[in-house]
Backbone bond lengths (Angstrom), bond angles and torsions (degrees), N, CA, C in turn:
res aa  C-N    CA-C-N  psi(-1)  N-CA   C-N-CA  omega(-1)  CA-C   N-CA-C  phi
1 X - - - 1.464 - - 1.525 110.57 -
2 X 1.303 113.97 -47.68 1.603 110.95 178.92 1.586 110.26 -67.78
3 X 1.415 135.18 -16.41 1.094 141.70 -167.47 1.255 93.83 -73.18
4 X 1.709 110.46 -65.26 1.509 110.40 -164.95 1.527 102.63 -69.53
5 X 1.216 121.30 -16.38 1.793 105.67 171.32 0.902 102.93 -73.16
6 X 1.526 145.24 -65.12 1.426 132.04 151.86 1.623 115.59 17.25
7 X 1.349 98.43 -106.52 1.383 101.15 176.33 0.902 141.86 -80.73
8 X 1.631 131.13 29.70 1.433 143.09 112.13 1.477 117.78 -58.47
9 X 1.337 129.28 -37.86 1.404 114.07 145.80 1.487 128.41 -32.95
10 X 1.298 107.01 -77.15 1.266 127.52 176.60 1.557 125.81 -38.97
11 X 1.583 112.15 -21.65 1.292 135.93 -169.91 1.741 91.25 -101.95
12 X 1.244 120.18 -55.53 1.339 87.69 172.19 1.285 139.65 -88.13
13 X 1.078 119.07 2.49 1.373 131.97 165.20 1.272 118.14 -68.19
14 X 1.292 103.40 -31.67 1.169 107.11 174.49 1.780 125.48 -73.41
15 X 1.449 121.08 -54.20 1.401 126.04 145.10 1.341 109.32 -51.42
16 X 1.274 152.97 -10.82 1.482 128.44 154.66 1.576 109.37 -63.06
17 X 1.241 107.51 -27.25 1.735 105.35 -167.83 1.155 120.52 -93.11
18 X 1.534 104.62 2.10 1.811 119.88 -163.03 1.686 86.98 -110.56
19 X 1.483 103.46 -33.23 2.075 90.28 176.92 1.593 123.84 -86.13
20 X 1.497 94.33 -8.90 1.569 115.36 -166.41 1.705 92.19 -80.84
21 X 1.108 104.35 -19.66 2.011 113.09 -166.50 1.527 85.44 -94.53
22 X 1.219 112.18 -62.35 1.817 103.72 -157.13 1.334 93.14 -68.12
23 X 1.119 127.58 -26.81 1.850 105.52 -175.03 1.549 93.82 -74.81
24 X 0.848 126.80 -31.71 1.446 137.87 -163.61 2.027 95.66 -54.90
25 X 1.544 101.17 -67.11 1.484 129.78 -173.63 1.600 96.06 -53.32
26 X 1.212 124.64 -61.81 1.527 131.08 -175.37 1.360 102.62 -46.75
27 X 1.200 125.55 -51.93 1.518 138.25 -152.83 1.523 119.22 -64.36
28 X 1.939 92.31 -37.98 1.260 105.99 -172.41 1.187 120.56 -92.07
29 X 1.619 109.95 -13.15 1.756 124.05 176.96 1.792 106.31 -57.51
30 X 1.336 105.54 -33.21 1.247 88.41 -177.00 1.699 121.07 -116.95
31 X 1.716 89.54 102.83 1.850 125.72 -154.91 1.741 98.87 -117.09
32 X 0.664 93.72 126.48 1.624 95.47 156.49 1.513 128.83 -59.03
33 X 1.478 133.15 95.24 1.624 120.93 -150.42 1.926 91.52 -58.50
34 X 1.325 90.38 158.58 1.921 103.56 -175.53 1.554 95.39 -81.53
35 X 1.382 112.27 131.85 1.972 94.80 -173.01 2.004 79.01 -105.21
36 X 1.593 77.12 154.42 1.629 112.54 166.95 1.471 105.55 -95.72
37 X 1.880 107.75 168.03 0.921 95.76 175.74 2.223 140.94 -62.42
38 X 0.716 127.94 141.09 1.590 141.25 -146.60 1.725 94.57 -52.02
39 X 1.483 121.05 -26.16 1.701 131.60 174.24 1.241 104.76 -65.16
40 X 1.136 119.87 -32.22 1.881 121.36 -167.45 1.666 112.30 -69.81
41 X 1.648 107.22 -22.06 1.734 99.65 -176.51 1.227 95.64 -98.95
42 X 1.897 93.18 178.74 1.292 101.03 -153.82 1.663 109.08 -86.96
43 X 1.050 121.28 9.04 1.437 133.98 173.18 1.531 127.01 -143.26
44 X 1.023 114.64 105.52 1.546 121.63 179.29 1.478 123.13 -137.99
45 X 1.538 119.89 176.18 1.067 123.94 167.71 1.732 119.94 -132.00
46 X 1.506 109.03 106.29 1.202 115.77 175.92 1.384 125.96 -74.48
47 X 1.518 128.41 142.82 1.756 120.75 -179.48 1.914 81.52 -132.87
48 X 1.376 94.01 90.63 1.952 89.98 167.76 1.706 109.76 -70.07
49 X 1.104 99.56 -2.75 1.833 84.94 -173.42 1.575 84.04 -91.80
50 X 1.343 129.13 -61.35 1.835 124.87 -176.64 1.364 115.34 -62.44
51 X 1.275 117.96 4.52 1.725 130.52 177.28 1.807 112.04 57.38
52 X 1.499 104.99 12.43 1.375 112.53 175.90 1.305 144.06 -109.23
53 X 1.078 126.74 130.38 1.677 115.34 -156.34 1.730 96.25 -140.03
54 X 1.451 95.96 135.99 1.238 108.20 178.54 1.657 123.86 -124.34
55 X 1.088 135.77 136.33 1.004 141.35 -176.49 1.693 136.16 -121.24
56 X 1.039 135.88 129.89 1.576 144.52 -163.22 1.540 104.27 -98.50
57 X 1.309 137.19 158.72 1.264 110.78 161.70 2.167 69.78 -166.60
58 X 1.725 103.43 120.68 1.342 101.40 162.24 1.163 112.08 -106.70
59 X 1.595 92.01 150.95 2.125 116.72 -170.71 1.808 84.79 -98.63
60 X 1.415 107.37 94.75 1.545 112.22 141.44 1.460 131.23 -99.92
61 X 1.072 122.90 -1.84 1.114 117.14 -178.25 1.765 126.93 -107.18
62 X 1.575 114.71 173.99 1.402 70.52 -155.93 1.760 89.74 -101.47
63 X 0.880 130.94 25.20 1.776 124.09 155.38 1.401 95.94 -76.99
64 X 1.260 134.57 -52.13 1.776 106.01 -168.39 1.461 84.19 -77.08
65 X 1.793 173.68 2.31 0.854 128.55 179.82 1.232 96.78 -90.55
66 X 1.368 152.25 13.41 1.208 138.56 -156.03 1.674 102.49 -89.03
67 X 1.549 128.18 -19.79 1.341 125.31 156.10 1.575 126.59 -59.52
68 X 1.309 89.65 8.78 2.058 86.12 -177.88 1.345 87.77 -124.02
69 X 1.387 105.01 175.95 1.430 121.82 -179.40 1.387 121.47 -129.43
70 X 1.268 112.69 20.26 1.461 131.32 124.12 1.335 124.56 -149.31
71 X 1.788 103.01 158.14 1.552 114.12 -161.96 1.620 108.14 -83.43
72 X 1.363 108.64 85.90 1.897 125.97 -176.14 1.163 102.60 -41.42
73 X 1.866 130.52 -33.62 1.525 131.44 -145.65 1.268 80.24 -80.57
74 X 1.094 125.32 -86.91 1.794 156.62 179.93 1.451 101.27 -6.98
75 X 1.599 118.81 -43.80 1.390 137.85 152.18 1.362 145.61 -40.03
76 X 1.569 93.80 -35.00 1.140 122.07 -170.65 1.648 122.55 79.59
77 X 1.265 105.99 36.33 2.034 105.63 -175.31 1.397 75.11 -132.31
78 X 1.204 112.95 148.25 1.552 141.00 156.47 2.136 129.75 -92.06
79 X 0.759 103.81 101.44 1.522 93.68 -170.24 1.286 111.02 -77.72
80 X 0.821 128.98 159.16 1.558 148.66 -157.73 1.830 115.90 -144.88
81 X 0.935 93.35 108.48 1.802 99.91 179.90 1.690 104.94 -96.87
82 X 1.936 90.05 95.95 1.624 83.48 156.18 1.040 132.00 -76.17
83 X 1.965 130.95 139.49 1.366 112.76 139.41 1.772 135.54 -100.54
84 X 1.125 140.57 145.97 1.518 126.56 -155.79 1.992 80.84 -117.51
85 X 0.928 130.23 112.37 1.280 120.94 156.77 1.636 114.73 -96.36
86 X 1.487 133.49 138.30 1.278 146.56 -144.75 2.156 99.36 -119.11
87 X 0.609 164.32 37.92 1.254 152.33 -153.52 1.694 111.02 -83.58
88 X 1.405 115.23 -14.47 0.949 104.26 -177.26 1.889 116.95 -78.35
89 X 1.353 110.56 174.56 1.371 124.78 155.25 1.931 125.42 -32.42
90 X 1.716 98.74 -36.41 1.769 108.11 -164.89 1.065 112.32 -137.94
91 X 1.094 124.27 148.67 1.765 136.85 -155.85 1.490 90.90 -82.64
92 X 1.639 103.34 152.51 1.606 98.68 176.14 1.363 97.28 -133.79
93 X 1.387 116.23 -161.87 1.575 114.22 -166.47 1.223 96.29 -163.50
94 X 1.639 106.77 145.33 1.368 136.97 -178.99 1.596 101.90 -109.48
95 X 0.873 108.79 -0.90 1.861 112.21 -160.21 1.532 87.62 -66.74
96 X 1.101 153.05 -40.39 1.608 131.35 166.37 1.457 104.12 -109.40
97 X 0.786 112.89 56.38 1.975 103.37 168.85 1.430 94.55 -105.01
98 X 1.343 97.93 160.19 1.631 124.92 165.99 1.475 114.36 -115.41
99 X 1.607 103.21 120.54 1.028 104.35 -167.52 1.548 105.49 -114.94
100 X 1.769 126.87 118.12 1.308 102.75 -142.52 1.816 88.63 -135.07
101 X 1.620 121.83 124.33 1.618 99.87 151.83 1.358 132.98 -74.79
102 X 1.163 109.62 151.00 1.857 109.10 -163.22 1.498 102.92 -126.50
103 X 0.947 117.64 67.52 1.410 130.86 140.80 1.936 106.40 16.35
104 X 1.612 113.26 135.11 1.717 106.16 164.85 1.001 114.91 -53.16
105 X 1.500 117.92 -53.36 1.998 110.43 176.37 1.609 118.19 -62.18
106 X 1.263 111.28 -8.77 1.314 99.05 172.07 1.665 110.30 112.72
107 X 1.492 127.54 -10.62 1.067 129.02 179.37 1.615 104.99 -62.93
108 X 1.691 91.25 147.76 1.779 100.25 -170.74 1.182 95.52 -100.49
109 X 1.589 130.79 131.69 1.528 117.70 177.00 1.952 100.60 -138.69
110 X 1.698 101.41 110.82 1.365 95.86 177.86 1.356 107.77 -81.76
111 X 1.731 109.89 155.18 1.361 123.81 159.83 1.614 125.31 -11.68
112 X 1.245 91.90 131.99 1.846 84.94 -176.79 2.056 116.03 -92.08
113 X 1.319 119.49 160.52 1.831 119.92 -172.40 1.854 75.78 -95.68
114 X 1.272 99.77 159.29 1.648 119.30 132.62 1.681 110.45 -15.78
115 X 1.542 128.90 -86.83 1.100 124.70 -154.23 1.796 114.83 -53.29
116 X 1.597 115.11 -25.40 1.284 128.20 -171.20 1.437 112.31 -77.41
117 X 1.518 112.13 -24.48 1.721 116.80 171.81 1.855 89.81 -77.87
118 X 1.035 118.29 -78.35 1.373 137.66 -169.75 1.738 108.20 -20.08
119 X 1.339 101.73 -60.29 1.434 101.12 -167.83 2.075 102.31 -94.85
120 X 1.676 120.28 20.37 1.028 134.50 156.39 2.025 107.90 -70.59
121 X 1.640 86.20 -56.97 1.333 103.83 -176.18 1.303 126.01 -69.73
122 X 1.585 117.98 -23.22 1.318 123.12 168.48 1.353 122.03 -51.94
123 X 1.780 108.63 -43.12 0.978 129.32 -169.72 1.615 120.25 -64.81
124 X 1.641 91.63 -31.33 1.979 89.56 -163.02 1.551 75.94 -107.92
125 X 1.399 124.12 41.43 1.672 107.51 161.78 1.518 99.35 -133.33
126 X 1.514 118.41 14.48 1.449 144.69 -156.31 1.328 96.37 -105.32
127 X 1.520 112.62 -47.61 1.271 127.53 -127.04 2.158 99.73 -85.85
128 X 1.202 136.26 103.18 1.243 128.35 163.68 1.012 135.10 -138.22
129 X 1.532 122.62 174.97 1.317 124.56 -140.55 1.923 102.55 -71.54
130 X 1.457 110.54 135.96 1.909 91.58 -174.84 1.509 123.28 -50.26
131 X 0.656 133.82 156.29 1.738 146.67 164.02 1.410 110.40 -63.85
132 X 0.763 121.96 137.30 1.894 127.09 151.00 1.606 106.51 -67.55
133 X 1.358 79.95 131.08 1.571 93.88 -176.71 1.928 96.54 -89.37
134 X 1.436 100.17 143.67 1.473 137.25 4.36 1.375 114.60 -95.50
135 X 1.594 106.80 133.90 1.556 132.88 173.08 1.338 114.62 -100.58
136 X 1.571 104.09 159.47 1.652 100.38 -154.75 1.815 93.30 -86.84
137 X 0.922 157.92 137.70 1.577 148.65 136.66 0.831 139.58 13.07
138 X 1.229 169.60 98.36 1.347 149.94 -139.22 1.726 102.91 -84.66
139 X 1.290 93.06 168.62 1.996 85.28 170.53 1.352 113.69 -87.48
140 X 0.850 111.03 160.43 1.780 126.39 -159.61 1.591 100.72 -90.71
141 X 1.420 129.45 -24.73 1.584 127.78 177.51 1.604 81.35 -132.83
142 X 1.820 97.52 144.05 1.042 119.96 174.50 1.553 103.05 -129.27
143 X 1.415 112.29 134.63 1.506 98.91 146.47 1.137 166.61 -56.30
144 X 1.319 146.47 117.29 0.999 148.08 -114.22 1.898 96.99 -83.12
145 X 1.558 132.35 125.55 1.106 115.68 -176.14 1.830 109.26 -86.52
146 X 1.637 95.87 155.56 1.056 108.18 -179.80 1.547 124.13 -77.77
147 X 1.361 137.34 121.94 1.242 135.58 -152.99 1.392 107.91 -77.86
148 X 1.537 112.48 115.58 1.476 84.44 165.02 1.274 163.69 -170.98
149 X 1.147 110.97 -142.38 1.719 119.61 -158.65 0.792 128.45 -28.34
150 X 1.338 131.80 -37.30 1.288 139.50 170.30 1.420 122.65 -54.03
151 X 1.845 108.20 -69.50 1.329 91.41 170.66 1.547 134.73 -71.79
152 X 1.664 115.74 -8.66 1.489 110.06 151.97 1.097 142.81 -41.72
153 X 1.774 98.96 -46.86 1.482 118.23 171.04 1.893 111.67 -65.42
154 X 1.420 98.51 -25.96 1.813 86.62 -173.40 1.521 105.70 -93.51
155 X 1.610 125.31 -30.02 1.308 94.64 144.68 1.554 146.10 -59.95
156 X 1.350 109.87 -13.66 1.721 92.18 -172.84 1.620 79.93 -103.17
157 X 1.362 157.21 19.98 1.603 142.94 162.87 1.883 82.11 -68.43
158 X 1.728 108.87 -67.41 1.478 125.61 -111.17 1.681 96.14 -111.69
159 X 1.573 96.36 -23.56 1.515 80.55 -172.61 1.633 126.04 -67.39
160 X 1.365 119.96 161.16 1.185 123.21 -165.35 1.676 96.86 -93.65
161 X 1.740 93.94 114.38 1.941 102.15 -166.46 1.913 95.59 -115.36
162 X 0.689 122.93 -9.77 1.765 120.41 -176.15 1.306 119.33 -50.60
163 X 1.150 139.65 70.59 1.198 145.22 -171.76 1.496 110.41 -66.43
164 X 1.387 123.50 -25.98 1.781 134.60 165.44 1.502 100.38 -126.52
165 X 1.604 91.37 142.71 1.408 97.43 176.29 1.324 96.65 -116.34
166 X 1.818 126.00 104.54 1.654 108.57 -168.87 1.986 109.75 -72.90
167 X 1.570 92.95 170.30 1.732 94.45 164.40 1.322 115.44 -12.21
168 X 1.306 107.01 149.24 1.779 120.41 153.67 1.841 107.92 38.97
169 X 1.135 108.73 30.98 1.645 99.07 -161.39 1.800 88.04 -129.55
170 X 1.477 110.77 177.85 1.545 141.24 -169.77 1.078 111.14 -103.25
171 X 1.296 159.17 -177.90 1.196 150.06 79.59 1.682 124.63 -127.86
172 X 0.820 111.52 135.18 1.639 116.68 174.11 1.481 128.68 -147.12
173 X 0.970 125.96 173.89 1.536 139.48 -171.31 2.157 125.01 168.06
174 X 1.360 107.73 169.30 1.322 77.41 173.68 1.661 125.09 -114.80
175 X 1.378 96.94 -179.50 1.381 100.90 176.12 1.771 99.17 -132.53
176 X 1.726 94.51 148.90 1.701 96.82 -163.63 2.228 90.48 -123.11
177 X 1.112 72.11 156.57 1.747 84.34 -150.33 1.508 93.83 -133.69
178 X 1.596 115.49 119.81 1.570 117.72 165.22 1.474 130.08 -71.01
179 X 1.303 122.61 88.86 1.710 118.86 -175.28 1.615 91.47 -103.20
180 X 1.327 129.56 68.56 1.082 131.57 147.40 1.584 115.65 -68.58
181 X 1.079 123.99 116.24 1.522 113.94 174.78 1.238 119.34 112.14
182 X 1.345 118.72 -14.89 1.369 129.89 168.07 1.335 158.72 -98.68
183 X 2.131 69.34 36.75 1.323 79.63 -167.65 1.763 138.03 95.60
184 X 1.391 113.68 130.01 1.271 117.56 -159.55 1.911 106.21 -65.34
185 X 1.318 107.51 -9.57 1.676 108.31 164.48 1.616 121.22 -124.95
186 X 0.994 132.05 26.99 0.971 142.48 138.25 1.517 111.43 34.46
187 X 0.972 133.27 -20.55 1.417 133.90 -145.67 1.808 103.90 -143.37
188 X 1.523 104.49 -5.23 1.180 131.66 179.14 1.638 96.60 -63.39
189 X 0.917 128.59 143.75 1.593 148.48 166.10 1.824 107.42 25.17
190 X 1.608 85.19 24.38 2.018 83.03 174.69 1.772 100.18 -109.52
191 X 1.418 88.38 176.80 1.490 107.62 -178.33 1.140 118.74 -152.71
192 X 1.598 128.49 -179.17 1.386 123.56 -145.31 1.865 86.65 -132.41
193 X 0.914 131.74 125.37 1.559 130.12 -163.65 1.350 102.05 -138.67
194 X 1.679 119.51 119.54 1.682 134.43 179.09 1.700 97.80 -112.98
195 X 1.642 93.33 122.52 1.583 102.09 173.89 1.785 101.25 -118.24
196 X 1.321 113.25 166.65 1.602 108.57 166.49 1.778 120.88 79.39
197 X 1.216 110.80 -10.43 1.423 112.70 165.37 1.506 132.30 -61.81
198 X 1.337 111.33 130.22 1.689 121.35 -162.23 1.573 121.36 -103.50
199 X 0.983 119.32 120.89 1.308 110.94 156.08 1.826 139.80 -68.27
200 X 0.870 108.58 157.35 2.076 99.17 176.66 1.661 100.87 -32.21
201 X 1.470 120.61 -73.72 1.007 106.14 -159.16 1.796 106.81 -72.91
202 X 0.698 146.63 24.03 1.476 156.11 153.34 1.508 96.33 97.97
203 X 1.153 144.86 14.94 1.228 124.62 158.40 1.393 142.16 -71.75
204 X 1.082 115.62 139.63 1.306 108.79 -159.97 1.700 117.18 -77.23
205 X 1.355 135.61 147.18 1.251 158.22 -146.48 1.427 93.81 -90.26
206 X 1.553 139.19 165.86 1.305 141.37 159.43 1.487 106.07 -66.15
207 X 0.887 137.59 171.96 1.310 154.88 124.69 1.593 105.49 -26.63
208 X 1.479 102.49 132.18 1.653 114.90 169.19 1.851 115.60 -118.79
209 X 1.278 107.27 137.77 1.502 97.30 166.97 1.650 101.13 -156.58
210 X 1.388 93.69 160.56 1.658 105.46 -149.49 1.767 80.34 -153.38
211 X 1.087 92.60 118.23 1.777 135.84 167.31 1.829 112.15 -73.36
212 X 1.018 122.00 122.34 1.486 129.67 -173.93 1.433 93.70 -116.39
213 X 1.629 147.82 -3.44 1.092 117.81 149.43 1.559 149.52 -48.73
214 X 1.248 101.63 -34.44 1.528 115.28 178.57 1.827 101.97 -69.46
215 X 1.599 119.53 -8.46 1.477 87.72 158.18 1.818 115.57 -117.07
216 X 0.916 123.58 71.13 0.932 153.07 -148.51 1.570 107.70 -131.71
């Protein structure tokens, strides 16, 4: 009798330490990847005279989505991993840039908030098979749904917040972008295009654009 209490002890101690790990493992999947400098991916845009180079790199698949905590593709939003690399002498600023995906036909599609995934997702969890009539009415006041958490939480982990990128320095994060409609490649002959970026003395930056074919 004490044996088998024994190892019913032993048995749960043991699954306490096996959930204490996987929550552990789950917890940590969702990291912000460490960006390198913005030259290292496989698509960028260099300005050697502004010493700045920027880079796009989209998470379609679903091993890189496994750092978010929901699947955006499946959704229909595409995430986008900026990097801002800084090389020059003076801090610059994104604080009014437009950061826009551009579609092959040419459609302009800015960055998406929280509420634009959210009320995507409401919809295809809305969505069911018709009723045979006769069906009862729906109710006339609904409650208000709760937003959520998840993708709140993966914008404020992931979103791209750097409003200055100082000297010699990095910065990145992402931005999630609706290509609903465009198709089962999406990523086909579009690109990632930064207008409005500043330098210290307030001048404005060239134009940037970054090609998403090469991951393809």
């Amino acid at each position: 009798m004490i044996v088998r209490n024994r190892m019913r002890l032993r048995f749960t101690l043991l699954c306490a330490v096996a959930l204490c790990a996987a929550a552990h493992v789950f917890a940590s999947n969702h990291k912000m990847p460490a960006p390198k400098d913005a030259s290292t991916y496989v698509s960028y845009d260099a300005h050697p005279a502004e010493r700045v180079v920027i880079a796009a790199q989209p998470y379609s698949s679903k091993e890189q989505e496994k750092i978010f905590r929901v699947d955006y593709t499946a959704n229909g939003f595409m995430p986008v991993y900026l990097v801002v690399t800084n090389n020059s002498d003076q801090p610059i600023s994104l604080d009014q840039a437009r950061i826009d995906f551009i579609s092959a036909e040419g459609d302009r599609i800015p960055a998406a908030v929280p509420e634009d995934v959210e009320r995507r997702m409401t919809n295809i969890r809305g969505m069911r098979a018709p009723m045979p009539l006769p069906a009862p009415l729906p109710p006339l006041r609904r409650k208000p749904k709760t937003p959520d958490k998840k993708i709140e939480q993966d914008f404020k982990d992931f979103e791209y917040s750097a409003a200055t990128v100082p000297p010699h320095s990095t910065r990145a994060g992402f931005l999630f972008y609706d290509v609903q409609g465009l198709g089962p490649t999406p990523l086909k002959g579009a690109r990632l295009t930064l207008r409005d970026l500043t330098g210290a003395n307030g001048k404005e930056l060239f134009y940037f654009e970054i090609p998403f074919d090469k991951y393809l």
